[in-house]
C-alpha positions, 0 to 999 in steps of 0.5 A: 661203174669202173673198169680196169685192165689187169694185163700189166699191173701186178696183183697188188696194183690191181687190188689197189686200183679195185679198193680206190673205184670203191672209194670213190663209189663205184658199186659195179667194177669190170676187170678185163684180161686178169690173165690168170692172175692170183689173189684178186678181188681178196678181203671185199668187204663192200656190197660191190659187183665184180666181174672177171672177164677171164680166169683167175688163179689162187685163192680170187676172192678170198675173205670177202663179206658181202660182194657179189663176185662173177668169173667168166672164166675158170679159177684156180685152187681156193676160190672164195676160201674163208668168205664171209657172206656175199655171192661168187660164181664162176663159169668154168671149172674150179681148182682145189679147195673152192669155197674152203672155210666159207662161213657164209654166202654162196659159191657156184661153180658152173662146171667140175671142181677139183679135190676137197671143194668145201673142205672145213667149212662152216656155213653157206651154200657150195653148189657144182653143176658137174663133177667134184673131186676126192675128199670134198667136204671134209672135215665140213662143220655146217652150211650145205654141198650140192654137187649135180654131177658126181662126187670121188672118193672120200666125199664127205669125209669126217663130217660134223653137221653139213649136209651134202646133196649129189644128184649124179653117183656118191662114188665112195664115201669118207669115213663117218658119212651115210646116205640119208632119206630126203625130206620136204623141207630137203627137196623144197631147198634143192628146187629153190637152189637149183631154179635160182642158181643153176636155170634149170641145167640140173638133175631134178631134185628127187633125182639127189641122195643126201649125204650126212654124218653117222655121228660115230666121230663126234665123241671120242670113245677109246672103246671105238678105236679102230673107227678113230684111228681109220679117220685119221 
C-alpha cells in the first residue's frame, strides 16, 4: 500500500510518485487532497487500485488498461476518456465527456453527468445514477450506456452499434435513434448491471427504454440527402 499527499506537488509529481509506488509493488495507492487537480492517475497500465480522497479535474484517468480507479469526489470533463479496460467510479458528478472513446472496462458515475458522456465510444460499460446532458453518446460505435436518471437533448445522436438504456424520460433524441422493445437477454444485463454497480438505487430494469440506431446513416445514400445533411 501507499499513500501520497497531493496538496504541493504538481500533476507531474504526483504522477511520478504514482508510477514509483507501482514499481515497487504496491497494488493499493491512496491520493489524499488532489484538490481538483488535472490529468492524474493518466496512462495506468497495471492492475493497481487507486483511490482519490476528493475531486479531481480534466481528464483523471485517461488511457488507463486495467486499473481500478475510485473518486470520492466529483471529476471534471474527460474522465476516463480512451480507457482501455479496468474499472472507474466516481462518487459525485462528472464533467463533459466522461468515458469519451472508452474501448473497454466500466465507468460509473454516482451522480449526474454533463454534456456528451460516452461520446464516440467504442466498447464497455457507461452507467450514470442520475441525469446526462445533451448529445451523450454521440457518434458512439459499440459497448453500452445506461442513464437511471434522465438523458437531454441529442441522446444518442448519430449512433452505430451502442445500445443505450434511460430509466427516467429519453428527453429528445439525436438524429437516427429510436426506441427499441427490451428483451430477455436486455433486462438480464440491466439487472446484473444495476445489482453489481449501483446497490439497488435504481429504477427497476422494466422501468428502461432502450435506445438503438435506426440504421438510416450507416450507408450514405445521396437520394436520402436531407437525412445526411440534418446529422451534420
Amino acid at each position: 500500500m501507499g499513500t501520497i499527499d497531493c496538496r504541493d506537488k504538481t500533476t507531474r509529481e504526483i504522477n511520478r510518485a504514482i508510477k514509483a509506488l507501482i514499481k515497487e509493488g504496491a497494488h493499493e495507492i491512496t491520493l489524499q487532497k488532489p484538490m481538483g487537480k488535472h490529468n492524474l492517475a493518466v496512462a495506468l497500465l497495471e492492475p493497481v487500485s487507486v483511490k482519490f480522497e476528493g475531486s479531481v479535474g480534466y481528464y483523471c484517468a485517461g488511457l488507463m488498461d486495467g486499473a481500478d480507479v475510485d473518486i470520492k469526489g466529483s471529476a471534471g470533463w474527460g474522465v476516463g476518456e480512451s480507457m482501455m479496460n479496468g474499472n472507474l467510479v466516481v462518487r459525485g458528478n462528472a464533467g463533459n465527456g466522461a468515458g469519451a472513446a472508452m474501448r473497454g472496462g466500466t465507468v460509473v458515475v454516482h451522480g449526474n453527468a454533463a454534456a456528451r458522456a460516452g461520446v464516440s465510444m467504442k466498447g464497455g460499460v457507461l452507467l450514470i445514477t442520475g441525469d446526462c446532458g445533451y448529445m451523450t453518446g454521440f457518434m458512439a460505435q459499440k459497448g453500452n450506456i445506461i442513464v437511471c436518471g434522465n438523458a437531454g437533448e441529442g441522446f444518442a445522436d448519430s449512433m452505430y452499434a451502442t445500445v443505450c438504456f434511460v430509466g427516467g424520460e429519453p428527453g429528445e433524441l439525436g438524429t437516427d435513434a429510436v426506441v427499441e422493445d427490451l428483451n430477455d437477454e436486455d433486462l438480464a444485463f440491466l439487472k446484473n448491471a444495476l445489482e453489481t454497480k449501483v446497490n439497488g438505487d435504481a429504477p427497476d430494469a422494466l422501468a428502461f427504454k432502450k435506445i438503438v440506431a435506426g440504421r438510416k446513416l450507416w450507408n450514405f445514400d445521396k437520394q436520402d440527402w436531407a437525412t445526411w445533411r440534418n446529422a451534420l
